[in-house]
C-alpha positions in Angstrom: -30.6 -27.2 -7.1 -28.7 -25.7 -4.0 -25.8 -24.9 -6.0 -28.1 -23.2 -8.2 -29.9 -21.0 -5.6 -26.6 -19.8 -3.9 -25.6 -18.7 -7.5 -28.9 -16.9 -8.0 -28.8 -15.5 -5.0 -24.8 -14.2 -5.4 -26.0 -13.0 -9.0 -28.8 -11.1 -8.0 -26.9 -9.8 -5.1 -24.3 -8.4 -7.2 -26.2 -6.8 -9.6 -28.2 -5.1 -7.3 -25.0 -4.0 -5.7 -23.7 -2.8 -9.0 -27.0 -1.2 -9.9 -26.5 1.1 -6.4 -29.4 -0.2 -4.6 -29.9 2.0 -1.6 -30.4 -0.2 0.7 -26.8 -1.1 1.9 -28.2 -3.0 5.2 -30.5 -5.0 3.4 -28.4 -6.7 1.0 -25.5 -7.2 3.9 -28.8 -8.9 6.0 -29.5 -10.9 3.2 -26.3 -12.2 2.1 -25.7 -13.2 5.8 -28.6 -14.9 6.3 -27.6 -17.5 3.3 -24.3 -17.6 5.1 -26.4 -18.8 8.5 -28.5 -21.0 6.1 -25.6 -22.8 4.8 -22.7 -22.4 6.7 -20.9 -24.9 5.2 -21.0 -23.1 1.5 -17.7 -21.9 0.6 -20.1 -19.8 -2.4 -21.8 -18.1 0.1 -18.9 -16.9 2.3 -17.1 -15.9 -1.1 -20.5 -13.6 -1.6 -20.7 -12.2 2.0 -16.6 -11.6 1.3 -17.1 -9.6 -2.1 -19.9 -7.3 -0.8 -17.4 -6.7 2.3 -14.8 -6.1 0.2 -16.6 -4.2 -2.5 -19.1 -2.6 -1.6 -18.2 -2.0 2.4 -14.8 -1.6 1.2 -14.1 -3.5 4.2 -10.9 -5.8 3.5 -10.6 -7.6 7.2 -13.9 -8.7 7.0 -13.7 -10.2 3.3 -10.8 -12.0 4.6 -12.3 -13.0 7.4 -15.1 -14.4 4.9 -12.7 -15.9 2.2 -10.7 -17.4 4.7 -14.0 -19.2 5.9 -14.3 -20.2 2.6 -10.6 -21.8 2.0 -11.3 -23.9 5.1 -14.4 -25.3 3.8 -13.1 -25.6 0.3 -9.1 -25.7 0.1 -8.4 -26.9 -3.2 -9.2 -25.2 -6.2 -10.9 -22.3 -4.6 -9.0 -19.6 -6.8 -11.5 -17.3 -6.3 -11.1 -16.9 -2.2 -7.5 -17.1 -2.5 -7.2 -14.2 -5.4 -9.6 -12.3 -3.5 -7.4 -12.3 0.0 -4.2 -11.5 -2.0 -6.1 -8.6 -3.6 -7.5 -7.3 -0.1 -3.9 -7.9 1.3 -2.8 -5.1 -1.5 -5.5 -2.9 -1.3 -4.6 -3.1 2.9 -1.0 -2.2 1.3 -0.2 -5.7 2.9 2.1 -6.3 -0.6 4.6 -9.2 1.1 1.6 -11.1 2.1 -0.1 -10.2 -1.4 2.7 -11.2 -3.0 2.9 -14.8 -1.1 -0.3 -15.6 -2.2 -0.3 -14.4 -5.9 3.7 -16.1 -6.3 1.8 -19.9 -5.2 -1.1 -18.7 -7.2 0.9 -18.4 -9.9 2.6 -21.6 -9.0 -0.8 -23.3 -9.0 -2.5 -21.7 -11.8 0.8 -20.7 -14.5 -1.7 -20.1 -17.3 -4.1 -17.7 -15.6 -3.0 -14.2 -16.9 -4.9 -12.7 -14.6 -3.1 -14.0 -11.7 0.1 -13.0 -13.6 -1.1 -9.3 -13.8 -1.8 -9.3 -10.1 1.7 -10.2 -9.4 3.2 -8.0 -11.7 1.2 -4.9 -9.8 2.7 -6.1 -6.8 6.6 -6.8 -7.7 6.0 -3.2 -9.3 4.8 -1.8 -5.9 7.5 -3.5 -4.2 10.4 -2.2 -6.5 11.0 -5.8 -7.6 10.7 -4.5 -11.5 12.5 -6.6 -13.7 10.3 -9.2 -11.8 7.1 -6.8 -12.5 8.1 -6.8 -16.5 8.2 -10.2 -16.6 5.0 -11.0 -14.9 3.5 -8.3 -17.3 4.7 -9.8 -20.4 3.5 -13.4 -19.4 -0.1 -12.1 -18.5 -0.4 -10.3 -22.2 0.8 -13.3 -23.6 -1.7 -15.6 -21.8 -4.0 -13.4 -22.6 -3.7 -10.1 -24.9 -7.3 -8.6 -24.1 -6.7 -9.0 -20.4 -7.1 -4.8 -20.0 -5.7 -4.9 -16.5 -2.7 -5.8 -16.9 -2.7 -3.7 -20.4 -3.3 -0.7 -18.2 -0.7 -1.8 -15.6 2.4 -2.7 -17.6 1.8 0.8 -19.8 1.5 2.7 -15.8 4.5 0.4 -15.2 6.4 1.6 -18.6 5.6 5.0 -17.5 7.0 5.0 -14.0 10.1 3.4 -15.5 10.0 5.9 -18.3 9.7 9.0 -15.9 11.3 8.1 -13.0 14.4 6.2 -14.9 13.9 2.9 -13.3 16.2 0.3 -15.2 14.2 -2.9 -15.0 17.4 -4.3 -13.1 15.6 -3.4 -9.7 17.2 -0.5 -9.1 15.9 3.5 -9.3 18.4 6.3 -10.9 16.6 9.2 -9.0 
């Protein structure tokens, strides 16, 4: 029943985060309060974490949060340890982003999303022929997975307009 009342609670947090409610504060006091409540719930701290991280747009405290939520439940908690790679690149952290997704993809090799989120960060680091790769084995995990659609088409485009060779290596 508990796990089922964090999950309500994250679900109707989210929602009403997605639906705009006004009320910033108010969700922020709730989701903390289930974080006092059950400090020990690595589902709550991953809640607390997302609204920092997308709807504060705060990435040091969603890692802050996540983190939490890695110590109280290291294995198998994808979802904390995607989340602080994706912080880290939005922070434009990308070696730390890319430490995380490279064992993520160690950990996970058949989840294509954690294959796109590598491939956006070996593009962003110049590490292309590594990018293409990474690209080509989320689609073919998964060829509906639209983000990594959209990223190896920007990626295409960069090499495309800039005349990157996929070597590694710019001809600008």
């Amino acid at each position: 029943m508990k796990k089922f009342t964090l999950l309500f609670i994250g679900i109707v947090a989210i929602l009403c985060f997605a639906s705009s409610c006004s009320n910033k504060s108010v969700q922020l006091r709730i989701l903390k309060k289930e974080v006092k409540k059950n400090p020990q719930s690595a589902q709550s701290h991953n809640n607390l974490a997302f609204f920092y991280e997308e709807t504060l747009g705060d990435c040091e405290k969603a890692i802050e949060e996540y983190k939490i939520s890695l110590q109280i439940k290291p294995d198998g908690n994808l979802i904390a340890s995607n989340n602080i790679a994706q912080c880290n690149y939005k922070l434009k952290r990308y070696d730390e982003a890319l430490k995380i997704f490279e064992q993520l993809v160690k950990d996970y090799p058949n989840n294509s999303r954690i294959h796109g989120n590598l491939a956006m960060t070996y593009h962003q680091l110049g590490r292309y022929e590594d990018a293409e790769h990474e690209y080509k084995k989320a689609l073919e995990l998964n060829p509906n997975n639209e983000p990594a659609k959209n990223g190896y088409e920007i990626f295409k485009e960069d090499i495309k307009t800039k005349k990157i060779g996929t070597e590694g290596k710019g001809t600008e």
